[in-house]
VEXDO-415856 format. One record per residue (C-alpha): residue in three letters; x, y, z. Coordinates in nm, 3 decimals. Layout:
<marses>
  code        x        y        z
   ALA        X        Y        Z
...
</marses>
This chain:
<marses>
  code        x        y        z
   UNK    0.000    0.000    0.000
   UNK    0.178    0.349   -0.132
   UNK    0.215    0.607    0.208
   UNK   -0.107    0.818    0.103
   UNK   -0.328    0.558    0.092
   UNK   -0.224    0.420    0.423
   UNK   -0.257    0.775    0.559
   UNK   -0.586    0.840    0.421
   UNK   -0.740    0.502    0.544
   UNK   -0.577    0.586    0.877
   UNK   -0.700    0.934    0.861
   UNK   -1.056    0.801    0.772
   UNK   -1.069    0.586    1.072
   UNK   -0.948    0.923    1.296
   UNK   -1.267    1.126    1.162
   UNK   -1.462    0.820    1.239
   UNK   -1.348    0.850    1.632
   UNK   -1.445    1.203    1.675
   UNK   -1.708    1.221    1.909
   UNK   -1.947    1.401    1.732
   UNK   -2.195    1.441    2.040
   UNK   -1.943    1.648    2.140
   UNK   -1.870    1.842    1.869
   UNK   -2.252    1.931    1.890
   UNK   -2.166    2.076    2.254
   UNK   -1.936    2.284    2.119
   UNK   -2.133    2.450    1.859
   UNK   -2.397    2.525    2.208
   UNK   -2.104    2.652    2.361
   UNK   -2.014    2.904    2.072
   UNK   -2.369    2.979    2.008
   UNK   -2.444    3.086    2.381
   UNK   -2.133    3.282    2.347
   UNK   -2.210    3.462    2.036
   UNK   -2.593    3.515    2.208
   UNK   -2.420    3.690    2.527
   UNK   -2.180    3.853    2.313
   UNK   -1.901    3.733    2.484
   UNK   -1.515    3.724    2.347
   UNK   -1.370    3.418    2.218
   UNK   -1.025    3.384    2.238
   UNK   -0.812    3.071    2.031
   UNK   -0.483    2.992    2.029
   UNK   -0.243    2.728    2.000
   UNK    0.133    2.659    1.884
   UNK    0.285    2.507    1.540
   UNK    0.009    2.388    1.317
   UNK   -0.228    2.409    1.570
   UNK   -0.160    2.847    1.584
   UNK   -0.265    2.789    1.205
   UNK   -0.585    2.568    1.273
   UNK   -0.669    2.887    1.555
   UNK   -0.608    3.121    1.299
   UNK   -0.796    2.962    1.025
   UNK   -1.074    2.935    1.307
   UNK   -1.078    3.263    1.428
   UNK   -1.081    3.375    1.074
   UNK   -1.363    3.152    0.916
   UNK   -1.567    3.251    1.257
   UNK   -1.537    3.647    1.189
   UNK   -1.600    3.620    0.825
   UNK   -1.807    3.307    0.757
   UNK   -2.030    3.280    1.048
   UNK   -2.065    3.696    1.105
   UNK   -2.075    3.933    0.813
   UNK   -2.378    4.021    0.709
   UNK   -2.568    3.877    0.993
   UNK   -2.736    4.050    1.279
   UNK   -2.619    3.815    1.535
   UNK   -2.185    3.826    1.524
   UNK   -1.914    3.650    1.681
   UNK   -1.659    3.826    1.887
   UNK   -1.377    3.592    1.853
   UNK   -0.971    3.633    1.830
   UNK   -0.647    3.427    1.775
   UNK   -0.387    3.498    2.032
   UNK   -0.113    3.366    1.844
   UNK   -0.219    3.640    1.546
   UNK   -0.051    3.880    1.775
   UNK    0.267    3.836    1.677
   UNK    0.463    4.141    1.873
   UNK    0.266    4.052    2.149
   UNK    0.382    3.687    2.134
   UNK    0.708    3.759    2.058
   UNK    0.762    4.025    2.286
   UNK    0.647    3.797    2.568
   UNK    0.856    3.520    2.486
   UNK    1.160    3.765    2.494
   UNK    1.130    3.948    2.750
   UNK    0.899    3.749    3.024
   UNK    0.888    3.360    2.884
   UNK    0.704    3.169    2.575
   UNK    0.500    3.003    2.851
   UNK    0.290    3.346    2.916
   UNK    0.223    3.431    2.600
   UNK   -0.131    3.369    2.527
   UNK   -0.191    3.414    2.918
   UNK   -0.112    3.723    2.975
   UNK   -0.300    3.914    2.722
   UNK   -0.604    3.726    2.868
   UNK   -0.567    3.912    3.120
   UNK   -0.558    4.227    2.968
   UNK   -0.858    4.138    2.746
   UNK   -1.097    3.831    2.874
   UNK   -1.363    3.839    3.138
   UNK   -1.575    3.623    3.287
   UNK   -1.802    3.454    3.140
   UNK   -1.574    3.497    2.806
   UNK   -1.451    3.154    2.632
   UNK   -1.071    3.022    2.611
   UNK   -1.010    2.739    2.344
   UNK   -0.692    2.625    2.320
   UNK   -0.598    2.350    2.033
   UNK   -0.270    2.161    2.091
   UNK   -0.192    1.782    2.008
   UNK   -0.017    1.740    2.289
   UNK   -0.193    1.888    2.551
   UNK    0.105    1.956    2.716
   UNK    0.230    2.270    2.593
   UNK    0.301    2.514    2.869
   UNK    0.199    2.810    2.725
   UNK   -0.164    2.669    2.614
   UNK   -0.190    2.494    2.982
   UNK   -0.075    2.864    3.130
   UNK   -0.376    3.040    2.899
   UNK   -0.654    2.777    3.028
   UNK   -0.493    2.856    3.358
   UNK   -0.528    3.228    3.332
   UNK   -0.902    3.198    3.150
   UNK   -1.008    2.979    3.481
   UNK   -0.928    3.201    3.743
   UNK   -1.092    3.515    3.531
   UNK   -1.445    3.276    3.506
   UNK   -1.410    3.210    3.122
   UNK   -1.538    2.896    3.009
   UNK   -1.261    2.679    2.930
   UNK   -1.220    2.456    2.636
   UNK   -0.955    2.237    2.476
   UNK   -0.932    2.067    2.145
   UNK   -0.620    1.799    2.191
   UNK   -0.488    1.441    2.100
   UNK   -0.284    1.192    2.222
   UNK   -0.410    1.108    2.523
   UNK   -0.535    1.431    2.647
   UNK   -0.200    1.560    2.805
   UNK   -0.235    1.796    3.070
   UNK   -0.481    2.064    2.880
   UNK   -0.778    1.792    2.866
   UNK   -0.855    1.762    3.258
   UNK   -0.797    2.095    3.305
   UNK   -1.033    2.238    3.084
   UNK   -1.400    2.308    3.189
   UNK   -1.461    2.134    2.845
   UNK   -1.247    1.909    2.609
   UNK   -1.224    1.659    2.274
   UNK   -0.995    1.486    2.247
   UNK   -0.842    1.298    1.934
   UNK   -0.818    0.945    1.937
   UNK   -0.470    0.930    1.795
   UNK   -0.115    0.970    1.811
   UNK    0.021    1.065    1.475
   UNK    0.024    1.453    1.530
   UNK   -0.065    1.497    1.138
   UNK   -0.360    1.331    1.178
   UNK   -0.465    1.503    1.517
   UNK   -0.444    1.817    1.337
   UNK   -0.614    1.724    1.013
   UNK   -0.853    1.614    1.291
   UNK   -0.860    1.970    1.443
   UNK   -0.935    2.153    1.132
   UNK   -1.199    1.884    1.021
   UNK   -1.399    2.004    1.405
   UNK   -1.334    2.362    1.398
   UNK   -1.471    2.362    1.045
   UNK   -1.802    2.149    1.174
   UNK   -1.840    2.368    1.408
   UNK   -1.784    2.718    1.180
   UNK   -1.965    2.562    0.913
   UNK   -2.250    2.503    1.119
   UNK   -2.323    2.856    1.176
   UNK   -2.256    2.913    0.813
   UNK   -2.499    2.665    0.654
   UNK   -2.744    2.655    0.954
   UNK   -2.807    2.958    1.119
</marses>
């Protein structure tokens, strides 16, 4: 079997263990936050900074213009001075945390998307959104790491091949974008 086709059939049976159920929790949790017009905040490291980019912008543009209700929704690790600056001068590990603190509130949502789960600066931002009162969530694979039980909210991957955990990523953060785009 040539490497695609082995990576497609194992990708295949990766979408198949999403937990869709949960997936559809999500989507509640983004639509209550979009209803209370609350911030969403995404970030994430590597690929997954990409995937919370994508995100952030498929929510602004896909799911909001042009309709009355809006999402308020940002990707930390789009601020790249601010990321960089905080790396330099305090510590990578702070930077998505600390400008939560300039920015969220309670009642806001934190989503962090790492493969890992481990990463310290995504563990230090669900961190920082819990003791502000946002609703924490965490998209991750492998196992969980770290991020998983800490987060108010999590789904989890059922893999361990990090491409495929972050093909996995894209494939829920476009469900759940989509959804508002096609649905409401």
């Amino acid at each position: 079997m040539s490497f695609p086709s082995e990576y497609a059939q194992k990708l295949r049976a990766t979408l198949d263990s999403i937990p869709l159920d949960r997936v559809d929790e999500l989507i509640e949790i983004f639509r209550e936050a979009r209803d209370q017009d609350r911030q969403i905040f995404v970030c994430g490291n590597g690929g997954s900074a990409a995937t919370a980019n994508h995100f952030a912008c498929d929510i602004v543009k896909g799911a909001s213009f042009g309709r009355e209700k809006r999402f308020r929704i940002q990707a930390l690790s789009e601020q790249v001075p601010t990321m960089t600056a905080y790396a330099n001068d305090v510590g990578y590990e702070v930077a998505f945390a600390e400008p939560l603190r300039n920015f969220a509130r309670s009642g806001d949502v934190v989503l962090i998307i790492s493969g890992s789960g481990n990463s310290p600066n995504v563990l230090k931002a669900l961190e920082a959104g819990r003791e502000i009162g946002c609703k924490t969530v965490a998209l991750t694979g492998r196992g969980g790491g770290k991020a998983g039980p800490l987060a108010d909210f999590a789904i989890e991957v059922d893999d361990t091949h990090m491409g495929r955990v972050e093909d996995a990523h894209m494939v829920i953060t476009h469900m759940v974008g989509y959804h508002f785009m096609e649905r409401e």
